[in-house]
N, C-alpha and C positions, 0 to 999 in steps of 0.2 A: 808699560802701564796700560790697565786697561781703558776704553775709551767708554767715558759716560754716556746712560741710555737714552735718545732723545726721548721728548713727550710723548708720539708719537708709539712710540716703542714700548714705552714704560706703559701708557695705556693699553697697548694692545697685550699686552703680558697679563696684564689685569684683568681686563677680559675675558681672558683663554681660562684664565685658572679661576676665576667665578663662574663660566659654562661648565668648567671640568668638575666642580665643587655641585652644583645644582644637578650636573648629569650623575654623577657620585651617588646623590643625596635622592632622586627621584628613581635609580636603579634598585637603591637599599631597601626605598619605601615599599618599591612594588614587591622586591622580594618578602620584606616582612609581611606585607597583605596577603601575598599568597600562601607562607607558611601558614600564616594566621586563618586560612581559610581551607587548608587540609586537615584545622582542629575540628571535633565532636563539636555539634550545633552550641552547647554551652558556654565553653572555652571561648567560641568565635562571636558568640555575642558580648560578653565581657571582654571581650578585645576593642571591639568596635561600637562598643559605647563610647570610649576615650577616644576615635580615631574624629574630628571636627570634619563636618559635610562637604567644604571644600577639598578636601583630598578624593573626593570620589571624584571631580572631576578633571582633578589633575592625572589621576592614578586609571591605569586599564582594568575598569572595576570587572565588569560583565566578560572580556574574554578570558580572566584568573579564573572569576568563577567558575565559567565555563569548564575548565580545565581541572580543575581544584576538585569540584561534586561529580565530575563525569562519572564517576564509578567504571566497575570493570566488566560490567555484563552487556551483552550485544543481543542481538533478534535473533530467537533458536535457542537464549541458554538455556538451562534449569535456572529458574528462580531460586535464590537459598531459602532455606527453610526457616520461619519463625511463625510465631505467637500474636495475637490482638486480641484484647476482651471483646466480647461483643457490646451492641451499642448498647442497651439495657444493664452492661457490667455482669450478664449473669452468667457469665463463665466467659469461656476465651476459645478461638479457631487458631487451629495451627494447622498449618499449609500441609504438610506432611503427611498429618492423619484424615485432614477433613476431605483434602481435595489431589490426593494421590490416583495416580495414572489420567487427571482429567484434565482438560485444555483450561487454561485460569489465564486471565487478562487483568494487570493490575496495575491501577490507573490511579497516579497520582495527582494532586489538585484541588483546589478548592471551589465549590459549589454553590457559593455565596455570592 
């Protein structure tokens, strides 16, 4: 017959398996954060409307990020090619035709 668990025991059981439950549940979290933050800027805002501002500081907000937006380009590559209207709206520059074979610096940020 088995021998019953003392108090002692039975608490500490308890314990284990609400740490294991909370480690579970803050692993799960982070992984859905960081899926949720290798979506299109859209997606990730409608996500993180519903997400309450206490989990940002439970959760490794800033090195997902990190990780998440890094992108794949380093110092030396070809920038990819695309499009921007100009600031007036009256037509659009595209990297390709406007600024082929020339050194282009492109500095992201705001100025505000």
């Amino acid at each position: 017959m088995p021998r019953p668990l003392s108090n002692r025991t039975a608490l500490r059981t308890i314990v284990i398996a609400f740490a294991a439950a909370g480690t579970l549940a803050w692993t799960a979290a982070t992984v859905g954060l960081y899926a949720a933050m290798r979506q299109p800027p859209e997606t990730f805002g409608a996500i993180m409307s519903h997400v309450p501002g206490m989990a940002m500081m439970v959760l490794p907000f800033k090195p997902l990020w990190m990780s998440a937006r890094a992108g794949r380009l380093h110092v030396g590559d070809q920038a990819p090619d695309f499009s921007l209207p100009t600031l007036h709206g009256e037509g659009t520059v595209t990297l390709s035709q406007e600024y082929k074979a020339k050194p282009v610096v492109l500095v992201f940020g705001s100025y505000t």
